[in-house]
Backbone bond lengths (Angstrom), bond angles and torsions (degrees), N, CA, C in turn:
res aa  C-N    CA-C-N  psi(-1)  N-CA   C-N-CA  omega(-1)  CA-C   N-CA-C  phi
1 X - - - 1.454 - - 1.532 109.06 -
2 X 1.515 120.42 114.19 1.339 112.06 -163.61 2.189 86.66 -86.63
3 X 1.622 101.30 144.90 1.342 115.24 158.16 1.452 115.61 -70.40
4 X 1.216 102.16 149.88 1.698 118.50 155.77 1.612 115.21 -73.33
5 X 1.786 96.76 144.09 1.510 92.51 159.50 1.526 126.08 -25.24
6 X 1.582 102.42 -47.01 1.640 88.27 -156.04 1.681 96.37 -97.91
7 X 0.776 128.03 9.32 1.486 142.22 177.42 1.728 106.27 -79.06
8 X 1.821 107.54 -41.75 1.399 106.48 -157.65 1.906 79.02 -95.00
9 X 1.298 137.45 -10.54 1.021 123.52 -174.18 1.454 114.20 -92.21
10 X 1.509 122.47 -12.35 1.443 138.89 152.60 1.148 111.97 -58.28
11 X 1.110 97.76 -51.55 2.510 96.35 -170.27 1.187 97.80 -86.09
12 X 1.352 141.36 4.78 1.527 125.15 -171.29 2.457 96.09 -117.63
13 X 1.420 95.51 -11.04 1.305 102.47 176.07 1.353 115.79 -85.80
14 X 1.898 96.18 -41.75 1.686 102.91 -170.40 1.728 89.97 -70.57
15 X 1.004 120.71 -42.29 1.528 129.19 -135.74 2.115 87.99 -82.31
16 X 0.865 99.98 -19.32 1.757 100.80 174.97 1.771 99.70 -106.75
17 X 1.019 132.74 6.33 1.758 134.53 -168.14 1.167 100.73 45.94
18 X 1.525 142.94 72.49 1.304 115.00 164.05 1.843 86.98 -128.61
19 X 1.243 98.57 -172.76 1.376 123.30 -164.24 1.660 110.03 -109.50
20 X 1.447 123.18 159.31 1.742 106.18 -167.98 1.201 88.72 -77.54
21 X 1.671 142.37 -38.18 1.705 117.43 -175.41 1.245 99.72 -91.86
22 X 1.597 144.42 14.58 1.256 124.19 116.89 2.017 120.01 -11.73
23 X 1.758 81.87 -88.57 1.390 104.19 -175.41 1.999 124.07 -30.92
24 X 1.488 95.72 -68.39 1.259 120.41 172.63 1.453 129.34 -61.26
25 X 1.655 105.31 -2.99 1.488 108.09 177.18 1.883 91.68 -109.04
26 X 1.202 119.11 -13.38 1.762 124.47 -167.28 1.439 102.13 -82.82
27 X 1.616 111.79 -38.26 1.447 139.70 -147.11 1.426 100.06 -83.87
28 X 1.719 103.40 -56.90 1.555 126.27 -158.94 1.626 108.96 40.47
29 X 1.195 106.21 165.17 1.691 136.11 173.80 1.897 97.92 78.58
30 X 1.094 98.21 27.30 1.771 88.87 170.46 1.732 102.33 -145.92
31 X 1.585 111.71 168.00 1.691 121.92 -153.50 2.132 74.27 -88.31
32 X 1.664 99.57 153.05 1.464 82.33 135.11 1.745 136.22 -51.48
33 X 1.369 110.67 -32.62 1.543 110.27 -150.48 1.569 86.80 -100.08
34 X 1.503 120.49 -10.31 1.882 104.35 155.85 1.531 120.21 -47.99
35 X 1.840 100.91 -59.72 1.178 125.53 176.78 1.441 106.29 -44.27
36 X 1.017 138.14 -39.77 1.733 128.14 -152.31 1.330 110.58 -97.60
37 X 1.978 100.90 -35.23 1.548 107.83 158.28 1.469 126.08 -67.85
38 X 1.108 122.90 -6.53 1.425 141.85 157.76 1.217 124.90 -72.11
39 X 1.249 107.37 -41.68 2.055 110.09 -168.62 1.811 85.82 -110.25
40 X 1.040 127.69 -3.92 1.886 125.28 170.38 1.340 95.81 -78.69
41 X 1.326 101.69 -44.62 2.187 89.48 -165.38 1.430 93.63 111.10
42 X 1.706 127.99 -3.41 1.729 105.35 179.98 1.252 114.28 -74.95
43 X 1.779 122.26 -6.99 1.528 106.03 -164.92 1.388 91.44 -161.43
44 X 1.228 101.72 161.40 1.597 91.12 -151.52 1.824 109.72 -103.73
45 X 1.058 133.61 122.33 1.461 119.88 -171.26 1.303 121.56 -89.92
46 X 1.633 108.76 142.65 1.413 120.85 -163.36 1.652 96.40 -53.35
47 X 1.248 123.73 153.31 1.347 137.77 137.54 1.654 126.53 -25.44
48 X 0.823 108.47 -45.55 1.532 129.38 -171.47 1.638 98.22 -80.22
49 X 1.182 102.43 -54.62 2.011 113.97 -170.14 1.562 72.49 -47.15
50 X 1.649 114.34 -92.30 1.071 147.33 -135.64 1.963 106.82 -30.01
51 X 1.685 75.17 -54.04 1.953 91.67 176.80 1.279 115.65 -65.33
52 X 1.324 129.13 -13.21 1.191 123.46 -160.75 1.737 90.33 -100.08
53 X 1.300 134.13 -61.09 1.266 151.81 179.65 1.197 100.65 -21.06
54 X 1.670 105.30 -69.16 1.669 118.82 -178.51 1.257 105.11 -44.05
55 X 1.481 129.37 -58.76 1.568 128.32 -151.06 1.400 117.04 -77.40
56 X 1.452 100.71 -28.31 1.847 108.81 -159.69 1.595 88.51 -138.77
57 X 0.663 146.98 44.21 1.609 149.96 129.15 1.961 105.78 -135.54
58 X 0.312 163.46 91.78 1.622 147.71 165.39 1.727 81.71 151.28
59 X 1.026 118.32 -35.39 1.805 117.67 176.86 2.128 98.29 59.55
60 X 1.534 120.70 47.01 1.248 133.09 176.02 1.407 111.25 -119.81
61 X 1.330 114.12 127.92 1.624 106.43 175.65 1.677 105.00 -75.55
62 X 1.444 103.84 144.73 1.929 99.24 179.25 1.785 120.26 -53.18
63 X 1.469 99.47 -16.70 1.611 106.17 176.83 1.639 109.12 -73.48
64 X 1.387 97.50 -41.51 1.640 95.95 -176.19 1.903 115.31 -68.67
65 X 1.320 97.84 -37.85 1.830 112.47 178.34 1.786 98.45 -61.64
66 X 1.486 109.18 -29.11 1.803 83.65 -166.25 1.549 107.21 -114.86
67 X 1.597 105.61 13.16 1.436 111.78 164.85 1.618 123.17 -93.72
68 X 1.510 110.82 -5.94 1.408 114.97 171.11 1.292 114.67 -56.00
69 X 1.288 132.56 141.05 1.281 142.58 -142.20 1.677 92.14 -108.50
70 X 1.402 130.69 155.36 1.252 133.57 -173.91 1.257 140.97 -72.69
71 X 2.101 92.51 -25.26 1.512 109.56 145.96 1.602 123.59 -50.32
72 X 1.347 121.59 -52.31 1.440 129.57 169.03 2.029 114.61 -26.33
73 X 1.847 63.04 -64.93 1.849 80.76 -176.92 1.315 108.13 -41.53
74 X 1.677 120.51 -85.56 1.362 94.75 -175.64 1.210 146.68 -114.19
75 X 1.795 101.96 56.99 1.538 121.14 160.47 1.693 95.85 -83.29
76 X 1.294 134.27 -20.18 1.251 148.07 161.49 1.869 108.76 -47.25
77 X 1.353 109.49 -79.73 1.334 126.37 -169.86 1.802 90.50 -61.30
78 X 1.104 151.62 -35.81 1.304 121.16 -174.47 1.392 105.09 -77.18
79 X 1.318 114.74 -42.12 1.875 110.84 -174.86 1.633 112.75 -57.35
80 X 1.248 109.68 -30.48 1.195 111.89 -162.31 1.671 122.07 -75.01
């Protein structure tokens, strides 16, 4: 089941414990409420954002974020 942007930006937040103004204060140059419309699914995030987030905030290569297995995933989504 391939994830969504804002799906891989949920498991790569929970999966490091941080918080979305965690993210967006690590990230900078974006609103919180970009970020939330991003990891909600209302708007769709560039490629580039997306890759960059993963690599240098979340410190995850995109191979490792989209090889987590689905069990992971949502033993993830209940803690979170």
């Amino acid at each position: 089941m391939a994830l969504s942007g804002g799906e891989l930006l949920r498991l790569g937040r929970i999966a490091r414990k941080m918080s979305q103004e965690d993210v967006v204060s690590l990230y900078g140059g974006i609103s919180i409420s970009t970020y939330r419309r991003w990891e909600g699914g209302k708007t769709l995030i560039p490629y580039d954002e997306l890759k960059a987030i993963i690599e240098q905030v979340f410190k995850l290569s995109f191979t490792h974020l989209l090889a987590m297995d689905l069990q992971t995933n949502e033993q993830l989504k209940i803690s979170a």
